[in-house]
VMD Tcl script that builds the backbone (N, CA, C; Angstrom):
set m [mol new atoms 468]
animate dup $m
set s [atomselect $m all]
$s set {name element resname resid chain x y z} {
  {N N UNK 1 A 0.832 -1.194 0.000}
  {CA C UNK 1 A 0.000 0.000 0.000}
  {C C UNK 1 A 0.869 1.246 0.000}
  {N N UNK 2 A 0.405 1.998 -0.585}
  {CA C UNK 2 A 1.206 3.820 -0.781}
  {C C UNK 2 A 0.363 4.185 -0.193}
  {N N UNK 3 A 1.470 4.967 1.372}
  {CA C UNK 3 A 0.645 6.147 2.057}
  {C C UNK 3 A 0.525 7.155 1.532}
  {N N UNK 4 A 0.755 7.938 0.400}
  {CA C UNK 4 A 0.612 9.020 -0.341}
  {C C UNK 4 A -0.489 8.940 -0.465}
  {N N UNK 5 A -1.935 7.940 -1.014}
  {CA C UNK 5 A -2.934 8.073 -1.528}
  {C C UNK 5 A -3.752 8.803 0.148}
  {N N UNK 6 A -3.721 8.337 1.169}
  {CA C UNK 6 A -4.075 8.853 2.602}
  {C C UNK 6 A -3.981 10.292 2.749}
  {N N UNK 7 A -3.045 11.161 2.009}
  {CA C UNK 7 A -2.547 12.657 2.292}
  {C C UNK 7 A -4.138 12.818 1.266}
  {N N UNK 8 A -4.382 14.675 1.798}
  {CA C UNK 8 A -4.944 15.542 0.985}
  {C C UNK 8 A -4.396 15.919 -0.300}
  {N N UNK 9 A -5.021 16.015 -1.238}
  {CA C UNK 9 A -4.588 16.646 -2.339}
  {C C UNK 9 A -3.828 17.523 -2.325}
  {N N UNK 10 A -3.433 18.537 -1.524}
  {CA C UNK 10 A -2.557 20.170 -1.207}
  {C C UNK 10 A -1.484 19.405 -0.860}
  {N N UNK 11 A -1.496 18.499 -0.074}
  {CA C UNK 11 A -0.263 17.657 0.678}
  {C C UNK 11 A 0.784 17.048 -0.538}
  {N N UNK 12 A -0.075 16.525 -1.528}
  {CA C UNK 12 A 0.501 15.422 -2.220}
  {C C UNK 12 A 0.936 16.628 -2.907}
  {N N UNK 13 A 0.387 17.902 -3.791}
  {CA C UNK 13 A 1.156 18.884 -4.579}
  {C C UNK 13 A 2.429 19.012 -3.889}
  {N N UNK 14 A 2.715 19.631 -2.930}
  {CA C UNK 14 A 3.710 19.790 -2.426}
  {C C UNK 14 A 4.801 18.962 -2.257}
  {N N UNK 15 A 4.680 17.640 -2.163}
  {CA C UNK 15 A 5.174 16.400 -1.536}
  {C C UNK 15 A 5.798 16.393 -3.119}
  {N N UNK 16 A 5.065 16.441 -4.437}
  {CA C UNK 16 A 5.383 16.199 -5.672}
  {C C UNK 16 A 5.769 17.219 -6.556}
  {N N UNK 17 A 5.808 18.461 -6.037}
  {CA C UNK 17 A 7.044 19.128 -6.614}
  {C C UNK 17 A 8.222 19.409 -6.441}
  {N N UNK 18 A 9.041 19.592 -7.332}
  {CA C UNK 18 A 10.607 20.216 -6.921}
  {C C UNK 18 A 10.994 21.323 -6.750}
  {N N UNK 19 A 11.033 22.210 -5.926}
  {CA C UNK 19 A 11.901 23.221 -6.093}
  {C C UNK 19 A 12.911 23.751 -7.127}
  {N N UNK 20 A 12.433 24.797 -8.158}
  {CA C UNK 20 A 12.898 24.980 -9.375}
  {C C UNK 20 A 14.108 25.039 -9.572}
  {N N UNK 21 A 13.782 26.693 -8.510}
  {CA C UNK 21 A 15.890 27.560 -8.136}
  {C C UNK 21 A 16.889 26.772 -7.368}
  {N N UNK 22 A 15.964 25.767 -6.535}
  {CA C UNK 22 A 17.078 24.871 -5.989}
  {C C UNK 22 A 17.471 23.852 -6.839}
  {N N UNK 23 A 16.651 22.972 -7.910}
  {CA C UNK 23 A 17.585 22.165 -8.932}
  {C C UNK 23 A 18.166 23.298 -9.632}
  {N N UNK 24 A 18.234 24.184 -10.130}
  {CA C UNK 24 A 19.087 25.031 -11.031}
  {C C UNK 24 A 20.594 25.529 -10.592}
  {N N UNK 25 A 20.214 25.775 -9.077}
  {CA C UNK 25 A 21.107 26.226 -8.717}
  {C C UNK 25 A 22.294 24.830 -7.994}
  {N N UNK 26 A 21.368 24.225 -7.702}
  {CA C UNK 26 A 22.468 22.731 -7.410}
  {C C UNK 26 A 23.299 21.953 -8.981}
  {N N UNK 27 A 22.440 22.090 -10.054}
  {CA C UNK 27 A 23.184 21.966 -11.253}
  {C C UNK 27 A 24.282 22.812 -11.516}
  {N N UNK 28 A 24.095 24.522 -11.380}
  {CA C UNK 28 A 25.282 24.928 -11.739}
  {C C UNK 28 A 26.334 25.031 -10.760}
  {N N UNK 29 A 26.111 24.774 -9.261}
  {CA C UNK 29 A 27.341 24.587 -8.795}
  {C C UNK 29 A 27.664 23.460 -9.241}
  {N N UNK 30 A 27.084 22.166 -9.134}
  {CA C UNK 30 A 27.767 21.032 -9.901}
  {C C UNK 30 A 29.132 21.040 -11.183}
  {N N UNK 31 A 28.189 21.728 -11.975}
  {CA C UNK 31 A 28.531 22.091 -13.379}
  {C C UNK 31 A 29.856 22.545 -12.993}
  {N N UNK 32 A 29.821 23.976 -12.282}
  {CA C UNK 32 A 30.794 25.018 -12.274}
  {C C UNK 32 A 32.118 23.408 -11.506}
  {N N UNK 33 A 31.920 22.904 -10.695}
  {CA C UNK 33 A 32.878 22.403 -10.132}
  {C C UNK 33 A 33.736 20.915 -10.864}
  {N N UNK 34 A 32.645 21.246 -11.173}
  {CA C UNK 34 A 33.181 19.531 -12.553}
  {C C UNK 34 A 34.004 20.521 -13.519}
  {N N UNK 35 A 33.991 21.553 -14.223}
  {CA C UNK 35 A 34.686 22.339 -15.000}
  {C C UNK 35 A 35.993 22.930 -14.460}
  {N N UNK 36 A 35.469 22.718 -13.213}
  {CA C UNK 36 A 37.619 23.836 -12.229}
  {C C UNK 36 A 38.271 22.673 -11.932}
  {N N UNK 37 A 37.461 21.225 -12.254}
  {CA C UNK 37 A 38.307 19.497 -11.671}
  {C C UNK 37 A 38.708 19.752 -13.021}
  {N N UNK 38 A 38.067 19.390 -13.830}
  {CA C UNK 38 A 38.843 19.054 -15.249}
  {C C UNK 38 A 39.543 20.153 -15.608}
  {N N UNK 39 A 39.365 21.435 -15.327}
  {CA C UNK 39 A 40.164 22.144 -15.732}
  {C C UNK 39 A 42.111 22.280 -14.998}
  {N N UNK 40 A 41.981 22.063 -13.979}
  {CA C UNK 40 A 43.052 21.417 -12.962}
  {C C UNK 40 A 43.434 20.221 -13.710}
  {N N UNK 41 A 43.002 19.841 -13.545}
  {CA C UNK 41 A 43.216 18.418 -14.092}
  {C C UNK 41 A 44.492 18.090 -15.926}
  {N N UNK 42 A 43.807 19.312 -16.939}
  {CA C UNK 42 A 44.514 18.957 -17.504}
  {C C UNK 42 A 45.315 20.661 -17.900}
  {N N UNK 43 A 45.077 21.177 -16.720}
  {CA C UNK 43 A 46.498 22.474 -16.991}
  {C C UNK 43 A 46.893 22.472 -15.879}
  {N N UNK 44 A 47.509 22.237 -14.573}
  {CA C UNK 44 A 47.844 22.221 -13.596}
  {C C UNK 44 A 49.252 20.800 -13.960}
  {N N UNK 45 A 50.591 21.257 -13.227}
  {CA C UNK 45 A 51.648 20.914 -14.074}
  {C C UNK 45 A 51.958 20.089 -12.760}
  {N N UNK 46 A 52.008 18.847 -13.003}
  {CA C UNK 46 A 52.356 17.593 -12.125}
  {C C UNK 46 A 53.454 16.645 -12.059}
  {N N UNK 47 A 54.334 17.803 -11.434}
  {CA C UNK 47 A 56.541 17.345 -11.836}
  {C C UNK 47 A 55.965 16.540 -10.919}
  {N N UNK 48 A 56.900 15.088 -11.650}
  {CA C UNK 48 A 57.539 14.246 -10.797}
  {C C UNK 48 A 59.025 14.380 -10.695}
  {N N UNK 49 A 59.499 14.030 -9.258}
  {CA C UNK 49 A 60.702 14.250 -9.031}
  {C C UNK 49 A 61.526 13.321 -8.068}
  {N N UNK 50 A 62.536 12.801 -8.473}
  {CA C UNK 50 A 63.481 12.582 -7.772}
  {C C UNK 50 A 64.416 13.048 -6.326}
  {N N UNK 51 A 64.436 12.884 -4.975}
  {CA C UNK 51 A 65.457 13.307 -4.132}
  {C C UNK 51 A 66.673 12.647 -4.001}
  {N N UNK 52 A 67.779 13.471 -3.970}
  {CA C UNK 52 A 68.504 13.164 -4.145}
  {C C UNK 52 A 69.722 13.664 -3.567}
  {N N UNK 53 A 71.227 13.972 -3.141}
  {CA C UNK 53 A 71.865 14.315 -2.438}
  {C C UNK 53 A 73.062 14.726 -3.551}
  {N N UNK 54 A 73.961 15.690 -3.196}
  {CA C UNK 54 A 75.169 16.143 -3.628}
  {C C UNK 54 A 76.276 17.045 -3.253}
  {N N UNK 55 A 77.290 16.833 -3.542}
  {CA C UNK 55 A 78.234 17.722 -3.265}
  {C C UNK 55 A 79.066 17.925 -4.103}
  {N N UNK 56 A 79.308 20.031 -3.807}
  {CA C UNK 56 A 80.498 20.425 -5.181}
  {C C UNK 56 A 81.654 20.019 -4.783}
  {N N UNK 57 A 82.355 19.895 -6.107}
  {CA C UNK 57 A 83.465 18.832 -6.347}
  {C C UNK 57 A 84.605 20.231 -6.806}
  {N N UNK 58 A 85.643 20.452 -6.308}
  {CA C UNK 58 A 86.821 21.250 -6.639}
  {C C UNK 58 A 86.704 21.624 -7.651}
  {N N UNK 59 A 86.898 21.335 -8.808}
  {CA C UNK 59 A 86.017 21.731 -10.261}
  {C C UNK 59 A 84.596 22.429 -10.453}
  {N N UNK 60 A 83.783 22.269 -9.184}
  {CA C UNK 60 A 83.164 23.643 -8.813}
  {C C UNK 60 A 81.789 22.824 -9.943}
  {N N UNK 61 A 81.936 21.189 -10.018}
  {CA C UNK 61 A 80.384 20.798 -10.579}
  {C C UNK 61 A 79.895 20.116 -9.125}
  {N N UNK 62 A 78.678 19.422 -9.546}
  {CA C UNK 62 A 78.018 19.233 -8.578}
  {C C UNK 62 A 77.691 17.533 -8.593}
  {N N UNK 63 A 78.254 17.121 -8.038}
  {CA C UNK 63 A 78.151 15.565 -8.209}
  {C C UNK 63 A 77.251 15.251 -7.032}
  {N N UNK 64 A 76.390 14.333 -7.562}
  {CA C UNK 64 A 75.021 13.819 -7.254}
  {C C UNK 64 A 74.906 11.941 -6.921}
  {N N UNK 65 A 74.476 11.946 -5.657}
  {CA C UNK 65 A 73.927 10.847 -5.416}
  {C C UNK 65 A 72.891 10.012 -5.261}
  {N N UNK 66 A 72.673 9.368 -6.670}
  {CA C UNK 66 A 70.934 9.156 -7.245}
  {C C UNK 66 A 70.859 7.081 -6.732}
  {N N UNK 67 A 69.160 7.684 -6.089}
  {CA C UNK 67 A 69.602 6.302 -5.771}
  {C C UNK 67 A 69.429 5.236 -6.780}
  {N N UNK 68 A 70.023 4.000 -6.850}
  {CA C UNK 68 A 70.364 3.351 -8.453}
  {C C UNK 68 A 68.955 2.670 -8.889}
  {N N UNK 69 A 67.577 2.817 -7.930}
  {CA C UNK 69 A 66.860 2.039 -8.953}
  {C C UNK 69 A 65.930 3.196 -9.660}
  {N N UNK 70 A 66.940 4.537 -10.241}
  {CA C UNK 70 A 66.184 5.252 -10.798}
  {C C UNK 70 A 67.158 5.609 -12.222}
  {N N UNK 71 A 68.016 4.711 -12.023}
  {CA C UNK 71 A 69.263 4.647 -13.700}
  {C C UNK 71 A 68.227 4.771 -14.515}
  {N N UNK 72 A 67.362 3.818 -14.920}
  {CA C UNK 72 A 66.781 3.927 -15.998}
  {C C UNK 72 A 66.014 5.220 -16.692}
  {N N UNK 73 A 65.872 6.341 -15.567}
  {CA C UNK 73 A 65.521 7.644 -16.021}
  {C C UNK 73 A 66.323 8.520 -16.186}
  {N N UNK 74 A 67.374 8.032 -16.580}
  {CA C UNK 74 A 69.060 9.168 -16.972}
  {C C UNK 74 A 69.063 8.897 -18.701}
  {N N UNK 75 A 67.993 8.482 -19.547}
  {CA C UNK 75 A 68.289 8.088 -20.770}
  {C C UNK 75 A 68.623 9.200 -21.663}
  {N N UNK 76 A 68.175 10.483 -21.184}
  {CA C UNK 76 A 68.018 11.683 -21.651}
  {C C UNK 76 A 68.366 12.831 -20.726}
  {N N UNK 77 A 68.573 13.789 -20.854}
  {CA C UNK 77 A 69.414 15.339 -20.102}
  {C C UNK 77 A 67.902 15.147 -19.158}
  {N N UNK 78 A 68.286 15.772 -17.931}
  {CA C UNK 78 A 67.483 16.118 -16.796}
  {C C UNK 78 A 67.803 17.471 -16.319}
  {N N UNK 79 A 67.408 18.245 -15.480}
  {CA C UNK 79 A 67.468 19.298 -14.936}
  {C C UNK 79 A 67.180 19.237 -13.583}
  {N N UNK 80 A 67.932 19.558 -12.607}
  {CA C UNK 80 A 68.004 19.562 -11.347}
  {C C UNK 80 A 67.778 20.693 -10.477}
  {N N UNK 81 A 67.418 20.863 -9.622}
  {CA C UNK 81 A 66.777 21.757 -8.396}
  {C C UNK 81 A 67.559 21.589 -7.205}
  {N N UNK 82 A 68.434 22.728 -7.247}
  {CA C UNK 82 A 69.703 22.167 -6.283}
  {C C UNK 82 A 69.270 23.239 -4.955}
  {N N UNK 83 A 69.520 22.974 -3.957}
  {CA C UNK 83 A 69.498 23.697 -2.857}
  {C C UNK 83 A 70.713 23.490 -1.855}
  {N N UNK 84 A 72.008 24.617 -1.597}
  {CA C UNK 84 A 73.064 24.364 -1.258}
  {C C UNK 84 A 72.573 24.244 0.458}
  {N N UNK 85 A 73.628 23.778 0.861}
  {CA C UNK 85 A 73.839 23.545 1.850}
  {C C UNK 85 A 74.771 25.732 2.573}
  {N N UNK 86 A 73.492 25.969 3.635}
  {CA C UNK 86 A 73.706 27.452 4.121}
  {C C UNK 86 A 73.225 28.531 3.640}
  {N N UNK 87 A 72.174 27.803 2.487}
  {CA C UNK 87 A 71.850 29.003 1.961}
  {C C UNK 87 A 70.031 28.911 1.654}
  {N N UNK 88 A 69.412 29.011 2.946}
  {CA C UNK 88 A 68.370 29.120 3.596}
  {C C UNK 88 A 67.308 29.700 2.293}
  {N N UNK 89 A 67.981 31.215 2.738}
  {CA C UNK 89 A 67.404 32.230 2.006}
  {C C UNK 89 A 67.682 32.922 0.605}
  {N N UNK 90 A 68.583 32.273 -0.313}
  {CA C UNK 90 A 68.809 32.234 -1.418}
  {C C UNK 90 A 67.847 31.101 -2.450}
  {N N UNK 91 A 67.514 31.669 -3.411}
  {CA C UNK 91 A 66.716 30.696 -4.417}
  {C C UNK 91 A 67.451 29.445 -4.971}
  {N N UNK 92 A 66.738 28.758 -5.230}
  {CA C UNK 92 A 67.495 27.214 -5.558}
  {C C UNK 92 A 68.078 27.584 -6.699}
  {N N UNK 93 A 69.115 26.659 -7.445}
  {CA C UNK 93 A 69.916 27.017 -8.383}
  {C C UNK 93 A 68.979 25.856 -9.174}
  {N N UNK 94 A 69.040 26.371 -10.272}
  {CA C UNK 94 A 68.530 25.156 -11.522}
  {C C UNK 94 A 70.055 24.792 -12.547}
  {N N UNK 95 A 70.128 23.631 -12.263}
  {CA C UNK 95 A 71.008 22.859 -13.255}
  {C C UNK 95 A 70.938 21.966 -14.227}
  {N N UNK 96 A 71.925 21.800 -14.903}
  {CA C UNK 96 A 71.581 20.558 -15.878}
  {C C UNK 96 A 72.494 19.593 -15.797}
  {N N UNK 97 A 72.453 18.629 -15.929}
  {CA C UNK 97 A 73.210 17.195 -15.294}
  {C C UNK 97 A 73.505 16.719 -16.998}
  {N N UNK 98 A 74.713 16.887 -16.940}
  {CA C UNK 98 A 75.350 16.645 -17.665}
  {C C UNK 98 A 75.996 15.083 -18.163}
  {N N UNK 99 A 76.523 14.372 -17.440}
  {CA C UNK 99 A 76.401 12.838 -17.144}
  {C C UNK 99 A 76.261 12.394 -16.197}
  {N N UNK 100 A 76.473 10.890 -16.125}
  {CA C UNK 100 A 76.055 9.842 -15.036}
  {C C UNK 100 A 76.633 8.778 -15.415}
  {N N UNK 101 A 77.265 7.850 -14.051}
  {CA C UNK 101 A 77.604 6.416 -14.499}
  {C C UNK 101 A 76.972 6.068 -14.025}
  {N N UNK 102 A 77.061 4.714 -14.888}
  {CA C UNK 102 A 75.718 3.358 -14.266}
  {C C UNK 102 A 76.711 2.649 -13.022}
  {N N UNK 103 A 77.950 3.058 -12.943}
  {CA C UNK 103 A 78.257 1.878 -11.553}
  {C C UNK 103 A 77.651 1.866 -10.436}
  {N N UNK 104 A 77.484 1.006 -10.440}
  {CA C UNK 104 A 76.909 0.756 -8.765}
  {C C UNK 104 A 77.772 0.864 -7.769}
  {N N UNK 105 A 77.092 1.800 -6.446}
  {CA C UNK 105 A 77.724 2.391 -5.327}
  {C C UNK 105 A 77.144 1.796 -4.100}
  {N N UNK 106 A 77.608 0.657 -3.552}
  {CA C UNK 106 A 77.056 -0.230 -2.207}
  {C C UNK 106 A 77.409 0.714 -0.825}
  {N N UNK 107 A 76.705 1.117 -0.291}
  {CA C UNK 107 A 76.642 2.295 1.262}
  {C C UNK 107 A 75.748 1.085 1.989}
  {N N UNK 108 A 75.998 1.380 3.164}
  {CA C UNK 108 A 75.073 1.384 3.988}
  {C C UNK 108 A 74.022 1.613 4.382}
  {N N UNK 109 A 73.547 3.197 3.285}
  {CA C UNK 109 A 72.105 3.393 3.383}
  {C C UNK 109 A 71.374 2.860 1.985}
  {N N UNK 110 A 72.383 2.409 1.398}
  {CA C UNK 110 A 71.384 1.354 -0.060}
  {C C UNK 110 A 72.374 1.803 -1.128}
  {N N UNK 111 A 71.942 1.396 -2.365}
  {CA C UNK 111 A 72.892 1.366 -3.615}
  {C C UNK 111 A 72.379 2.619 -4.158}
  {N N UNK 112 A 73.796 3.211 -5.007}
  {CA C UNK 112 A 73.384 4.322 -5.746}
  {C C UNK 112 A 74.415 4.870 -6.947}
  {N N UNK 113 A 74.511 5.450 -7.779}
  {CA C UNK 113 A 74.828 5.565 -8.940}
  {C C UNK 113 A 75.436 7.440 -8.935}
  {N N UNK 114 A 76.220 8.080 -9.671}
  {CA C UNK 114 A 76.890 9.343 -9.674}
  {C C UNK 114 A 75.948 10.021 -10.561}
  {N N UNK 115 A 75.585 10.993 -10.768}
  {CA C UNK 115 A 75.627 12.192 -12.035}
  {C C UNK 115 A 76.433 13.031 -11.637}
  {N N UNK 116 A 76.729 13.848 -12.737}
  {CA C UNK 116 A 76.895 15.178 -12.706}
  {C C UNK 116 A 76.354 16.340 -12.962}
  {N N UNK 117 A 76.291 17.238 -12.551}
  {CA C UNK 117 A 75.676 18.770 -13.113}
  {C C UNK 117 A 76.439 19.788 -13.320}
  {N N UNK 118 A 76.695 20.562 -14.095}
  {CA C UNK 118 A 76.975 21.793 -14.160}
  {C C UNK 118 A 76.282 22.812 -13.561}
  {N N UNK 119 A 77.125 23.759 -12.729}
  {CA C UNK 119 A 76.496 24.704 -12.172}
  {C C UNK 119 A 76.734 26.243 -12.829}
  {N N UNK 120 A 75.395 26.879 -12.943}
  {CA C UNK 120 A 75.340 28.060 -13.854}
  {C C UNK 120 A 76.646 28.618 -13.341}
  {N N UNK 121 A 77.418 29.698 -14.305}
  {CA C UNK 121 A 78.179 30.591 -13.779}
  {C C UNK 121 A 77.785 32.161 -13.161}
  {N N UNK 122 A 76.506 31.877 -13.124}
  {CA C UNK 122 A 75.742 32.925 -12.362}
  {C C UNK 122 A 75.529 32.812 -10.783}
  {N N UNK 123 A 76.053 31.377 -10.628}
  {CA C UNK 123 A 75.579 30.819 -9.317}
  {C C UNK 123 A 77.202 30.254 -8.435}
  {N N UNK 124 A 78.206 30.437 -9.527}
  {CA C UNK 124 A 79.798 30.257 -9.179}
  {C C UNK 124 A 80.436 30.878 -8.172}
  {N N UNK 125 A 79.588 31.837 -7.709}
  {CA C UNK 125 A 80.152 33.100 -7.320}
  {C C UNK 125 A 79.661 32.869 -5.599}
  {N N UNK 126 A 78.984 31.902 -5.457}
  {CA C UNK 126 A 77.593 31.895 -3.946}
  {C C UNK 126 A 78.353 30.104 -3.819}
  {N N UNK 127 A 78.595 29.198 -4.888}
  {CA C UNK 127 A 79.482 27.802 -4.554}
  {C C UNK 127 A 80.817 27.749 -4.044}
  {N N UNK 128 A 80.987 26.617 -3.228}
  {CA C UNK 128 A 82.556 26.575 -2.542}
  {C C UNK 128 A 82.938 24.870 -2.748}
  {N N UNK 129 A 83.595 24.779 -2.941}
  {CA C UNK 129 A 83.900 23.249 -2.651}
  {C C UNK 129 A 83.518 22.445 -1.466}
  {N N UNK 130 A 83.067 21.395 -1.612}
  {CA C UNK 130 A 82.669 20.208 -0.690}
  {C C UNK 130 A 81.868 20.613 0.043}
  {N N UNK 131 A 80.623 21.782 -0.317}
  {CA C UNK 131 A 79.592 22.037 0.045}
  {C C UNK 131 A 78.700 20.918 0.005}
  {N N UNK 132 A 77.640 20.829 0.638}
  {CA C UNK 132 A 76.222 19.588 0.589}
  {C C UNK 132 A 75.495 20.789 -0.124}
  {N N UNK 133 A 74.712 19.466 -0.351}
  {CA C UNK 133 A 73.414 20.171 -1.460}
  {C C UNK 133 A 72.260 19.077 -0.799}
  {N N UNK 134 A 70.962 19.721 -1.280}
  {CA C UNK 134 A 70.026 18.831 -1.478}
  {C C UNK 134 A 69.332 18.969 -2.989}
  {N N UNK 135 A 69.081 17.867 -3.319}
  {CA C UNK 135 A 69.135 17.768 -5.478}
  {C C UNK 135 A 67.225 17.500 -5.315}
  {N N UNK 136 A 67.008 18.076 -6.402}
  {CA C UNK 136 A 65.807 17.254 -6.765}
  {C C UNK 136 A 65.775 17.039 -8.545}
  {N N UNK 137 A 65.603 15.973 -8.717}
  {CA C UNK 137 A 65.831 15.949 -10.596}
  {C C UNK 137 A 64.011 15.681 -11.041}
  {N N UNK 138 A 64.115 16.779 -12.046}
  {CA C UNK 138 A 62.774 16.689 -12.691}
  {C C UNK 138 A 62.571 15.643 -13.830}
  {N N UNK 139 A 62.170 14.469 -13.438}
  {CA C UNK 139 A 61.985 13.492 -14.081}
  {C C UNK 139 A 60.844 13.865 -15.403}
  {N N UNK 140 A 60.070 14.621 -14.917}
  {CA C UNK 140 A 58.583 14.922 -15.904}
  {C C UNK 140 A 57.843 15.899 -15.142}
  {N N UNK 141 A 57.455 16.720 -16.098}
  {CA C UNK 141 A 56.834 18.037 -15.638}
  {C C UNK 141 A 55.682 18.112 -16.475}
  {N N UNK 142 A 54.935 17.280 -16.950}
  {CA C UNK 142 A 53.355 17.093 -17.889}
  {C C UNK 142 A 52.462 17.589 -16.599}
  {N N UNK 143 A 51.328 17.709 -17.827}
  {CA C UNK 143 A 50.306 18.059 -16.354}
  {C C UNK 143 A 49.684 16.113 -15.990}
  {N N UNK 144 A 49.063 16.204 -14.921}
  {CA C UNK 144 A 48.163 15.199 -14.751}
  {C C UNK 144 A 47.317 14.242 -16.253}
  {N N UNK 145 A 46.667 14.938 -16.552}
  {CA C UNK 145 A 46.217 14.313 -18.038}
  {C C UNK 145 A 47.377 13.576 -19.140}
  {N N UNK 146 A 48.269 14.410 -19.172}
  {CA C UNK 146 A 49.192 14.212 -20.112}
  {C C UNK 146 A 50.015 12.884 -19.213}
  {N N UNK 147 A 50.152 12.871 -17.773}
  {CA C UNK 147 A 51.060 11.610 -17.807}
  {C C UNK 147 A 49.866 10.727 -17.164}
  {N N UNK 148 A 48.897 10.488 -17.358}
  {CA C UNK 148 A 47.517 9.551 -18.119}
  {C C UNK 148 A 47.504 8.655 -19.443}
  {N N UNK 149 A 48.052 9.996 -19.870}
  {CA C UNK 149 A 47.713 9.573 -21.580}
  {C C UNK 149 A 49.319 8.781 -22.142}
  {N N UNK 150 A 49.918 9.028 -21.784}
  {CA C UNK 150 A 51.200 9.012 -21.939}
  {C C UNK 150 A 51.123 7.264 -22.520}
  {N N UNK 151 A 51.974 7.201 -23.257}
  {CA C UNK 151 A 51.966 6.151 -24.207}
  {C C UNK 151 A 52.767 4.747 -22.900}
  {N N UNK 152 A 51.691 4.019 -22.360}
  {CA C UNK 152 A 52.508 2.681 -21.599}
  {C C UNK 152 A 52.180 2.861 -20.253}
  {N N UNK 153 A 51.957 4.543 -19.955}
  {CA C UNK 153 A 52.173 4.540 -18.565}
  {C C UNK 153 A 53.287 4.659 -17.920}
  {N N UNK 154 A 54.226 5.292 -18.708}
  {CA C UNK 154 A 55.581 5.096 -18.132}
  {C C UNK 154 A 56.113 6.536 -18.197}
  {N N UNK 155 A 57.205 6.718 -17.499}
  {CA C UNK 155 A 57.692 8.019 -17.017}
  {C C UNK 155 A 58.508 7.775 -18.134}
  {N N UNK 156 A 58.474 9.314 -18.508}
  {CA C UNK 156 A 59.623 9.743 -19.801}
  {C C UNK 156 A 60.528 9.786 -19.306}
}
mol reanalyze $m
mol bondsrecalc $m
mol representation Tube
mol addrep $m
């Protein structure tokens, strides 16, 4: 049995309409918010990155300690995000890593592999030898969508 048929007629109008401005207005916030996801979604820039450790080398480059089960993403030039060691309040230096060996480096805190970077000569002037660094290497800088779509699923 449906208790609806029991209500008055005035009852059941009410009971059986919708509120106009409130579906309209619950659609376009909907709307509006499904449009700022997808819009995030495929312009909003989603670096993946590497941490990583280094120190300048007398020659005034920056040799890097990557840990080794990330060799396989040295196939191509990378760019690094260096942050020296004392220098808080100075902007990170951006570098480019110039090579890398594949030997393997057995530590105590796990295995790991060398690069190198060159450091701008804009930034020669603020480096000292056998300074620490902290590295970050930009493996991929696509937005979200793009490393979706990305052919395999695999990091460039």
């Amino acid at each position: 049995m449906d208790n609806i048929e029991l209500r008055s007629e005035k009852i059941r109008n009410i009971i059986g309409r919708v509120p106009p401005l409130l579906v309209r207005s619950g659609i376009t916030i909907t709307t509006i918010i499904t449009v700022a996801i997808v819009a995030a979604f495929c312009l909003m820039p989603y670096p993946i990155t590497v941490s990583a450790t280094g120190t300048v080398g007398t020659d005034r480059q920056l040799h890097i300690s990557v840990p080794y089960r990330y060799l396989y993403l040295f196939d191509r030039q990378r760019t690094a995000r260096v942050t020296l060691e004392g220098t808080d309040g100075q902007p990170v230096i951006a570098c480019t890593i110039s090579s890398h060996s594949p030997l393997l480096i057995h530590t105590d805190k796990g295995n790991f592999f060398t690069a190198n970077a060159d450091i701008p000569s804009t930034a020669r002037s603020t480096v000292q030898p056998y300074q620490k660094a902290e590295v970050s290497i930009v493996v991929s800088d696509k937005t979200m969508l793009q490393q979706i779509l990305s052919r395999g699923h695999q990091i460039p």
